[in-house]
N, CA, C and O atoms as CSV, one atom per row, in Angstrom:
chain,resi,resn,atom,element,x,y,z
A,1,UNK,N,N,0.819,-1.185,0.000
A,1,UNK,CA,C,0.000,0.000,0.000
A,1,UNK,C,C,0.867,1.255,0.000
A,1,UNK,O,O,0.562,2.283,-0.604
A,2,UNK,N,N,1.678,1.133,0.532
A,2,UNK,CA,C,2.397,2.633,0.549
A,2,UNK,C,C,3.349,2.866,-0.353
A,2,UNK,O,O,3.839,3.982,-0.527
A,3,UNK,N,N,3.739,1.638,-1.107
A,3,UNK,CA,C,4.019,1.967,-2.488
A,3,UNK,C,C,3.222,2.176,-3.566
A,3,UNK,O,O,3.777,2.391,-4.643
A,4,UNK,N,N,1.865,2.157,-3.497
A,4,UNK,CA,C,1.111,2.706,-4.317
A,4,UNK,C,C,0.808,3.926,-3.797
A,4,UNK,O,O,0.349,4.774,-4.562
A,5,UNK,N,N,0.936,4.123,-2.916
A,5,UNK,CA,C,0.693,5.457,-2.474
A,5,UNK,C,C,1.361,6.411,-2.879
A,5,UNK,O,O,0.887,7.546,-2.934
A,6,UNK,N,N,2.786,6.074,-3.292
A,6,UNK,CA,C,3.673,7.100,-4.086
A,6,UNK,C,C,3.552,6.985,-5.634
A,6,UNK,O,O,4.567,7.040,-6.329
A,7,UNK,N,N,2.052,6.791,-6.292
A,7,UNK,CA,C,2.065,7.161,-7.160
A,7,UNK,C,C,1.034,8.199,-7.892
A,7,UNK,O,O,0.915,8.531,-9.072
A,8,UNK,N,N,0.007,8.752,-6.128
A,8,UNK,CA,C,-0.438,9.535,-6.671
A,8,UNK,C,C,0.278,10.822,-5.906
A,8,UNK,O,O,0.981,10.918,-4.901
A,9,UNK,N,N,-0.367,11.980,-7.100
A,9,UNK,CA,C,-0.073,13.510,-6.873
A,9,UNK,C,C,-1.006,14.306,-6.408
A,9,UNK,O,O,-1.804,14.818,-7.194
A,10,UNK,N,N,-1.053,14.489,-5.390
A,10,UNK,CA,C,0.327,14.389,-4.320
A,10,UNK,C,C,-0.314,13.234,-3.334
A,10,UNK,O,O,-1.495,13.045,-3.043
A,11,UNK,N,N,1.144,12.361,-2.823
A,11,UNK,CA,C,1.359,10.837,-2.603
A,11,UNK,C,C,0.196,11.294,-1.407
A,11,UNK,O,O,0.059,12.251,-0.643
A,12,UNK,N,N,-0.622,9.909,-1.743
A,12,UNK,CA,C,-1.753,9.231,-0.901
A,12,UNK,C,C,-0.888,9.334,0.505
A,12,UNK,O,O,0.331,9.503,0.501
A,13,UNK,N,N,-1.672,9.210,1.694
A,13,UNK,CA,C,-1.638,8.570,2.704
A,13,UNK,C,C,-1.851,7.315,3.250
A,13,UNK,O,O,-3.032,7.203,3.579
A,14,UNK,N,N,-1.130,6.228,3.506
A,14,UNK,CA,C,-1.719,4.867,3.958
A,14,UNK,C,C,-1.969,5.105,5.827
A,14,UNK,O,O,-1.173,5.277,6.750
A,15,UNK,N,N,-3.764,4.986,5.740
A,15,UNK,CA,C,-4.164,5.324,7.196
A,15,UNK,C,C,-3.786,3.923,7.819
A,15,UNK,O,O,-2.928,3.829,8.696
A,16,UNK,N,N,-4.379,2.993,7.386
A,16,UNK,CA,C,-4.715,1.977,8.591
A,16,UNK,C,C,-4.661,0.590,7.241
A,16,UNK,O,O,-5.140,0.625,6.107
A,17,UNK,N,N,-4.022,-0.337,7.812
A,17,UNK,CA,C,-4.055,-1.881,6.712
A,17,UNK,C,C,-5.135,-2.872,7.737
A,17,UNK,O,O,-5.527,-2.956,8.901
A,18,UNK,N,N,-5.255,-3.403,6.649
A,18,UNK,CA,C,-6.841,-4.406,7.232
A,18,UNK,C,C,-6.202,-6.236,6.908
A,18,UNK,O,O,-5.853,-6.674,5.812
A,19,UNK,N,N,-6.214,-6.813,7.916
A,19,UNK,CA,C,-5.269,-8.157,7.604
A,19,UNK,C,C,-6.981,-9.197,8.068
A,19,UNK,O,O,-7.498,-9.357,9.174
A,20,UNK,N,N,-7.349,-9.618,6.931
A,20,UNK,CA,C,-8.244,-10.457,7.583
A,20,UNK,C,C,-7.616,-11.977,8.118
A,20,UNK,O,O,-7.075,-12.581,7.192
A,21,UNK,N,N,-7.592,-12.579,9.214
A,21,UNK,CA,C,-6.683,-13.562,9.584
A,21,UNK,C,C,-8.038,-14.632,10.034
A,21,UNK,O,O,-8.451,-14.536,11.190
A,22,UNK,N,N,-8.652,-15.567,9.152
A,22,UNK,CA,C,-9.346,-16.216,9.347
A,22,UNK,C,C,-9.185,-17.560,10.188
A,22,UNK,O,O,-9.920,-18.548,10.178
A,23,UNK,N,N,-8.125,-17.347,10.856
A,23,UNK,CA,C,-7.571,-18.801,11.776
A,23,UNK,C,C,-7.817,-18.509,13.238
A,23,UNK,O,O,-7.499,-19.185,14.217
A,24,UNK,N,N,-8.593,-17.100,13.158
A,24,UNK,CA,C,-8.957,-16.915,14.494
A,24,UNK,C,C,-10.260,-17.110,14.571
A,24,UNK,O,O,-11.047,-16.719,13.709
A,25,UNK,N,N,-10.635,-17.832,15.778
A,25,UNK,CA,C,-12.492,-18.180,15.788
A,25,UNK,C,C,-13.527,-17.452,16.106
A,25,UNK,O,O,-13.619,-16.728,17.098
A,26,UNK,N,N,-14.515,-17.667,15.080
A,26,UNK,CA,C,-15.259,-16.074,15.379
A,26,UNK,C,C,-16.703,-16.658,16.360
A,26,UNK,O,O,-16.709,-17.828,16.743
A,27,UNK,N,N,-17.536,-15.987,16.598
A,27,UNK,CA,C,-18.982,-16.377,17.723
A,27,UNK,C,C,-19.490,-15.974,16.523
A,27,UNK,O,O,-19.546,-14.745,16.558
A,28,UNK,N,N,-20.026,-16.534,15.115
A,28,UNK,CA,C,-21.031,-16.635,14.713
A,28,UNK,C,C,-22.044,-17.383,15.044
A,28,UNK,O,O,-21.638,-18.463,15.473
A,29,UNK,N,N,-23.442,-17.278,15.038
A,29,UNK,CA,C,-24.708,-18.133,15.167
A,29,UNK,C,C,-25.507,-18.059,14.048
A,29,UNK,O,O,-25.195,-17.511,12.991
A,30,UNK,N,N,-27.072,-18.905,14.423
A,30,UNK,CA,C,-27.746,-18.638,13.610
A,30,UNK,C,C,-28.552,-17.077,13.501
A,30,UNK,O,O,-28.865,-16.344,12.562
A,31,UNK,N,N,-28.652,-17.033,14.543
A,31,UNK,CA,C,-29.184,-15.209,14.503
A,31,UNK,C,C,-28.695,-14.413,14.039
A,31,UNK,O,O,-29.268,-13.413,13.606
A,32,UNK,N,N,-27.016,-14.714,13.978
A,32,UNK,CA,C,-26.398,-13.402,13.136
A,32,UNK,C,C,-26.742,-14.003,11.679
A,32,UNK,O,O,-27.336,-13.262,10.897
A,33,UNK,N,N,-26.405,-15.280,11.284
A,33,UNK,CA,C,-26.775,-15.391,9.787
A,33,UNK,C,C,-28.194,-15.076,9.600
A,33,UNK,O,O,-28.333,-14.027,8.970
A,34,UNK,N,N,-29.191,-15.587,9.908
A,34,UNK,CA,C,-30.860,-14.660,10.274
A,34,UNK,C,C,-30.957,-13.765,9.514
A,34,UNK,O,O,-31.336,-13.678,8.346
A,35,UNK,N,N,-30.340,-12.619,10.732
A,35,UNK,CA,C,-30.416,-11.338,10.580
A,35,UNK,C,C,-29.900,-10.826,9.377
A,35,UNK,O,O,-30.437,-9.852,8.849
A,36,UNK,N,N,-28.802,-11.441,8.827
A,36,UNK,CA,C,-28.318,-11.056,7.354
A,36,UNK,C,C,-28.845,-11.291,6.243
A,36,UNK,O,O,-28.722,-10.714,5.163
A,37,UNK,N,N,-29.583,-12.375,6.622
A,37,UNK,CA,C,-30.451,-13.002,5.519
A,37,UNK,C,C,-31.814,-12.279,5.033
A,37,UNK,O,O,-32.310,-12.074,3.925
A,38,UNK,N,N,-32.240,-11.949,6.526
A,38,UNK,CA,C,-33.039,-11.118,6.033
A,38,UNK,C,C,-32.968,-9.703,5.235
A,38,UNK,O,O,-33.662,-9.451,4.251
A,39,UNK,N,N,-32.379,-9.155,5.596
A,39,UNK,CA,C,-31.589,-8.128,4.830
A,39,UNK,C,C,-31.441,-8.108,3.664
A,39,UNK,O,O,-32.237,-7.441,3.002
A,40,UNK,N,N,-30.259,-8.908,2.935
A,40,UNK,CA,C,-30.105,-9.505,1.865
A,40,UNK,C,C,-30.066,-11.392,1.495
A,40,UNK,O,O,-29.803,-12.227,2.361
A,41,UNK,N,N,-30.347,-11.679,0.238
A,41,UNK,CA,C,-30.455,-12.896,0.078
A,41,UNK,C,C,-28.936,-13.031,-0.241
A,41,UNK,O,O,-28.624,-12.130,-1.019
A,42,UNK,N,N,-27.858,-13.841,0.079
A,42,UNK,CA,C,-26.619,-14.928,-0.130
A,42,UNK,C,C,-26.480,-16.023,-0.075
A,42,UNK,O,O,-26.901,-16.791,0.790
A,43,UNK,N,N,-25.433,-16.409,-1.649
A,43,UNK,CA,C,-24.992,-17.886,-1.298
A,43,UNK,C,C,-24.494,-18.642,-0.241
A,43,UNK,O,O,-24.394,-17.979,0.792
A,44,UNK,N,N,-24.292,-19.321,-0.186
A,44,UNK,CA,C,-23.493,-20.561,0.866
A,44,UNK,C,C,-21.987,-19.434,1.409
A,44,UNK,O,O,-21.705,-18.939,2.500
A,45,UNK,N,N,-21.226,-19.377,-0.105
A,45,UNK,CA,C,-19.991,-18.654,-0.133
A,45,UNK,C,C,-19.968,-17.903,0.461
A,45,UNK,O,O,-19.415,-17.939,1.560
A,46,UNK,N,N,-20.705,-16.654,-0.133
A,46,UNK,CA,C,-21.625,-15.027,0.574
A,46,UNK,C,C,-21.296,-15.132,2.030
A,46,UNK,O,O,-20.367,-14.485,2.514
A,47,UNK,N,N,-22.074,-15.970,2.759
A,47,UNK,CA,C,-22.738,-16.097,3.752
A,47,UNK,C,C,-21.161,-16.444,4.870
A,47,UNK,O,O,-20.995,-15.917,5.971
A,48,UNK,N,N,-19.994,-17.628,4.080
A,48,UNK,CA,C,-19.283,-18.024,4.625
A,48,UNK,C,C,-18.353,-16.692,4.558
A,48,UNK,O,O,-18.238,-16.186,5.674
A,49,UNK,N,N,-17.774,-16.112,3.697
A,49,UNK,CA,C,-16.899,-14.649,3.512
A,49,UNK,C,C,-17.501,-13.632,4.556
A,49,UNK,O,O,-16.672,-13.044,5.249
A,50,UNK,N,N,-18.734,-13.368,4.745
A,50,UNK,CA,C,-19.030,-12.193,5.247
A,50,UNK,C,C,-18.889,-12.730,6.673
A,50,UNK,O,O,-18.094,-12.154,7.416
A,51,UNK,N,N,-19.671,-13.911,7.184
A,51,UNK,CA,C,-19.285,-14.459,8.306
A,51,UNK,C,C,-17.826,-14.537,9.501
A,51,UNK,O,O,-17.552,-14.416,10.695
A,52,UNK,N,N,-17.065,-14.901,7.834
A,52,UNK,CA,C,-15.419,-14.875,8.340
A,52,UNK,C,C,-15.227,-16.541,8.964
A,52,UNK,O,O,-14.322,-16.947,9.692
A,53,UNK,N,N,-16.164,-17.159,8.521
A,53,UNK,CA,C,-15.990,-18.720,9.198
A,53,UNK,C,C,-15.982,-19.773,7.550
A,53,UNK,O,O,-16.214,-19.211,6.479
A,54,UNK,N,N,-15.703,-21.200,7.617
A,54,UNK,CA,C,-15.689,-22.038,6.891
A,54,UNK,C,C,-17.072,-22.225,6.367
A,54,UNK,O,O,-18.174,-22.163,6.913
A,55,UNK,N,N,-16.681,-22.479,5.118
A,55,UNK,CA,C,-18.539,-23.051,4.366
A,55,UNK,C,C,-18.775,-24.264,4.753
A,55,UNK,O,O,-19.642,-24.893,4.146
A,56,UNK,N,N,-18.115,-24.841,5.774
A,56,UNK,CA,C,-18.946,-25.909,6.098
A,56,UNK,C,C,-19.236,-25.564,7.391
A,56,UNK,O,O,-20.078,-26.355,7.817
A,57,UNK,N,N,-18.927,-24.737,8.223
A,57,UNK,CA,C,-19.567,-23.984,9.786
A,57,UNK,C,C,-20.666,-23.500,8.851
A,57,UNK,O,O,-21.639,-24.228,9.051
A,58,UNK,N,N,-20.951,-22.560,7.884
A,58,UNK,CA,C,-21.921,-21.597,7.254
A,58,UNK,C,C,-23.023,-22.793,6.585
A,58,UNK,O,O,-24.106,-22.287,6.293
A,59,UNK,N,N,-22.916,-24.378,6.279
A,59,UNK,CA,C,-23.532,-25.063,5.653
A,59,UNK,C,C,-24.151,-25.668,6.844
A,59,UNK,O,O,-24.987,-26.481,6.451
A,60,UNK,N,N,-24.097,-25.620,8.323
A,60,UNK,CA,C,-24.707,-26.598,9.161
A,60,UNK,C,C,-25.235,-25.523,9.899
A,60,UNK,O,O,-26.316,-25.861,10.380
A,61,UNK,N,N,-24.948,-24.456,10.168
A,61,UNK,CA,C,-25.515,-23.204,10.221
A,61,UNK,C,C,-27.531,-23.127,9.534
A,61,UNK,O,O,-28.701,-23.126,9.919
A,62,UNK,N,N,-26.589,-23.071,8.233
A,62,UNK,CA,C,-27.845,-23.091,7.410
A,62,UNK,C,C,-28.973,-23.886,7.344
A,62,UNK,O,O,-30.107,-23.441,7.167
A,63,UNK,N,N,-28.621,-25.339,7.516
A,63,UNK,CA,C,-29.383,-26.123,7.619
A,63,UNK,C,C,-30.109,-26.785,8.555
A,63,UNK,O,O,-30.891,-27.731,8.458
A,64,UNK,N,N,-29.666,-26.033,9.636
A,64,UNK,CA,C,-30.734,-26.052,10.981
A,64,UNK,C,C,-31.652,-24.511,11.195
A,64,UNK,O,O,-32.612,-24.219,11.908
A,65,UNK,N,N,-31.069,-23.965,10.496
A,65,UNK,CA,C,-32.166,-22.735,10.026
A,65,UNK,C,C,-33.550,-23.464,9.187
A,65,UNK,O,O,-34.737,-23.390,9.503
A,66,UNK,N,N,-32.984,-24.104,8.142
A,66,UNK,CA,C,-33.808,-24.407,7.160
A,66,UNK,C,C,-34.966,-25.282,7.436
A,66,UNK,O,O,-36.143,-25.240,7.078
A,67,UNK,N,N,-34.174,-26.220,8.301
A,67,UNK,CA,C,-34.700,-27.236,9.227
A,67,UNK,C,C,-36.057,-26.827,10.137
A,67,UNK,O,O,-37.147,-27.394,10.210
A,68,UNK,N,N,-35.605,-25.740,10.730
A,68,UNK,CA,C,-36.728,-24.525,11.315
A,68,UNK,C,C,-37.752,-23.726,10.590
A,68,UNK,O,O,-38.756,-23.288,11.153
A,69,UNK,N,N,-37.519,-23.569,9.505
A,69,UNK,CA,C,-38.660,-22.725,8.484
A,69,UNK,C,C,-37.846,-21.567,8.623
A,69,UNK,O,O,-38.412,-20.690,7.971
A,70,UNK,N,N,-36.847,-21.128,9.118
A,70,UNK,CA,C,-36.181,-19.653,9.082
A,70,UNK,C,C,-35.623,-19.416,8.201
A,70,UNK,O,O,-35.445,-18.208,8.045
A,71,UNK,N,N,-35.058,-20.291,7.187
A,71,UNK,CA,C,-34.542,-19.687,5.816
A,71,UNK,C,C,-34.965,-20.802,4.798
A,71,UNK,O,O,-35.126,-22.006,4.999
A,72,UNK,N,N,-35.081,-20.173,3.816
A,72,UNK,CA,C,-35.637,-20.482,2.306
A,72,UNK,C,C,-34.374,-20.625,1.464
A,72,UNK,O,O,-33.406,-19.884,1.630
A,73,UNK,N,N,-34.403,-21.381,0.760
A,73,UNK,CA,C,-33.538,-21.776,-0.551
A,73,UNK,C,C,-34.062,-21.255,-1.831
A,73,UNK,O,O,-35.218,-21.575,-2.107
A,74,UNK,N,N,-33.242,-20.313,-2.878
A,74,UNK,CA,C,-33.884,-20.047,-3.879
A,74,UNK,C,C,-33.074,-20.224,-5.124
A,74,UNK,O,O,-31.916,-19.891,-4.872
A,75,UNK,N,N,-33.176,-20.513,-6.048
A,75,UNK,CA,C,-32.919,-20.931,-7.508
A,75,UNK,C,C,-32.318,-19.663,-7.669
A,75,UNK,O,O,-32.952,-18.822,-7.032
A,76,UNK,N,N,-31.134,-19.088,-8.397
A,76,UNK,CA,C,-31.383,-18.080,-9.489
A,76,UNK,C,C,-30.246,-17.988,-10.839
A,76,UNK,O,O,-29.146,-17.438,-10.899
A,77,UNK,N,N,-30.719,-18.467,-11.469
A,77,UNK,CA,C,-29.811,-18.115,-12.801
A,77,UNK,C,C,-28.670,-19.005,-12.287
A,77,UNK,O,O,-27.518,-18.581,-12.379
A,78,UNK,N,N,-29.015,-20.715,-11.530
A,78,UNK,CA,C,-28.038,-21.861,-11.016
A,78,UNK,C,C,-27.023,-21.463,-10.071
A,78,UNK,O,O,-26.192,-22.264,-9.641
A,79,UNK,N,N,-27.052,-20.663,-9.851
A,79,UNK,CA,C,-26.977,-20.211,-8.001
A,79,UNK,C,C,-27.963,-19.890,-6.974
A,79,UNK,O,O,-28.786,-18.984,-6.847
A,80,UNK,N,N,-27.617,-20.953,-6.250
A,80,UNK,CA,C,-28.369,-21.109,-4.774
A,80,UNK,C,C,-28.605,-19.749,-3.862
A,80,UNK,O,O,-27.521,-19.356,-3.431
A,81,UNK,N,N,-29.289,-19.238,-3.606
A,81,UNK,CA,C,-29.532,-18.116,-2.712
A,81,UNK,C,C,-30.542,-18.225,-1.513
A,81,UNK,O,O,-31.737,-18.348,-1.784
A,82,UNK,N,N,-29.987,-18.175,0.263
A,82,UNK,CA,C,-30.499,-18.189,1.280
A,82,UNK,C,C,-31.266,-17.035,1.673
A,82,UNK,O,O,-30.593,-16.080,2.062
A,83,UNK,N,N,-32.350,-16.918,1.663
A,83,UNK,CA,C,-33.607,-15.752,1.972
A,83,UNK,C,C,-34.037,-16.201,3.439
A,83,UNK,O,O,-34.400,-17.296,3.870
A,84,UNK,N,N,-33.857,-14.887,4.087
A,84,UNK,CA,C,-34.158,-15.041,5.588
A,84,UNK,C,C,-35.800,-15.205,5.598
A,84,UNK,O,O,-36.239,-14.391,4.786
A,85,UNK,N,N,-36.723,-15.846,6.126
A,85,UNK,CA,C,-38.089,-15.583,6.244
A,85,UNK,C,C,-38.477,-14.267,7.446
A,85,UNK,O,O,-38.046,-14.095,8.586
A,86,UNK,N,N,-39.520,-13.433,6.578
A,86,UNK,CA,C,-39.798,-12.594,7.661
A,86,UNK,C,C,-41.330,-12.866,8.482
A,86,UNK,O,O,-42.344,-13.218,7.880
A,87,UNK,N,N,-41.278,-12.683,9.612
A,87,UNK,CA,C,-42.268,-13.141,10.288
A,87,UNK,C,C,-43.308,-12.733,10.012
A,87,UNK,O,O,-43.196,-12.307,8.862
A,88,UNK,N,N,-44.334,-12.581,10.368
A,88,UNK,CA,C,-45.705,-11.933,10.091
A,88,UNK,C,C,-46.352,-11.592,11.072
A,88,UNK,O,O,-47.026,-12.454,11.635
A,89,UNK,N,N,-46.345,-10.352,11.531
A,89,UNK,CA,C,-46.634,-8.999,12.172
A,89,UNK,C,C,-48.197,-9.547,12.824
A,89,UNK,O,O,-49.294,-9.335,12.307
A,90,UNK,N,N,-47.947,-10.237,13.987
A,90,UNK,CA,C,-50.044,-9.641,14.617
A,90,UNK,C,C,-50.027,-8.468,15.025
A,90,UNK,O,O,-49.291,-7.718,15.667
A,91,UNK,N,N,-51.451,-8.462,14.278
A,91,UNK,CA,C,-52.074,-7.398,14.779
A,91,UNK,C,C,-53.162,-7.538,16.227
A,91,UNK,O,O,-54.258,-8.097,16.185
A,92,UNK,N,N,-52.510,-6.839,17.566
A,92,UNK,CA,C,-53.123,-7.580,18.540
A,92,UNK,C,C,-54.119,-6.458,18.701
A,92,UNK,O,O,-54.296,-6.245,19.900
A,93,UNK,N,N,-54.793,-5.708,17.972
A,93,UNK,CA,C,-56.022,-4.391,18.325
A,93,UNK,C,C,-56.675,-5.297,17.849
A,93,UNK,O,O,-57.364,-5.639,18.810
A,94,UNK,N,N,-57.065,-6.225,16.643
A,94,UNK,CA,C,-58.096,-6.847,15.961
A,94,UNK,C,C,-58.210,-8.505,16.492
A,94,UNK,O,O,-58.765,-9.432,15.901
A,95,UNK,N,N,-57.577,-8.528,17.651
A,95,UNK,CA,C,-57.713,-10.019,18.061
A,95,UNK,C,C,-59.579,-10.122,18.878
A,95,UNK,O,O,-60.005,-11.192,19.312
């Protein structure tokens, strides 16, 4: 980085380097994948990168979600995509 930095005018600053070191163990769950899912839909991969854990922690993850009705599997253009399910809102004035 800070040799690219001397190639702009006038030379960049290198603030801060980012070392992702994936051999350290992270506290993912299913709630944090959940919560992402709902958000946006991701692959297996997706899901394992953003996580920062193995696609096979992110594949048993998934499949006790799925197992639950909490995430959906979807087709698209032959990639797999995990869709968080969103709950459905009572309305407790009309009970």
């Amino acid at each position: 980085m800070n040799e690219l930095s001397k190639q702009f005018d006038p030379p960049a600053e290198v603030l801060s380097e980012f070392s992702m070191n994936t051999s350290e163990s992270t506290d993912v769950n299913e709630a944090d994948i959940l919560a992402m899912l709902k958000r946006r839909p991701c692959t297996m991969e997706q899901i394992a990168q953003a996580s920062g854990i193995h696609r096979n922690e992110a594949s048993k993850h998934i499949g006790k979600l799925m197992r639950t009705n909490q995430v959906n599997a979807q087709d698209k253009d032959g990639d797999v995509y995990y869709v968080g399910c969103v709950e459905k809102e009572v309305d407790h004035a009309n009970l």
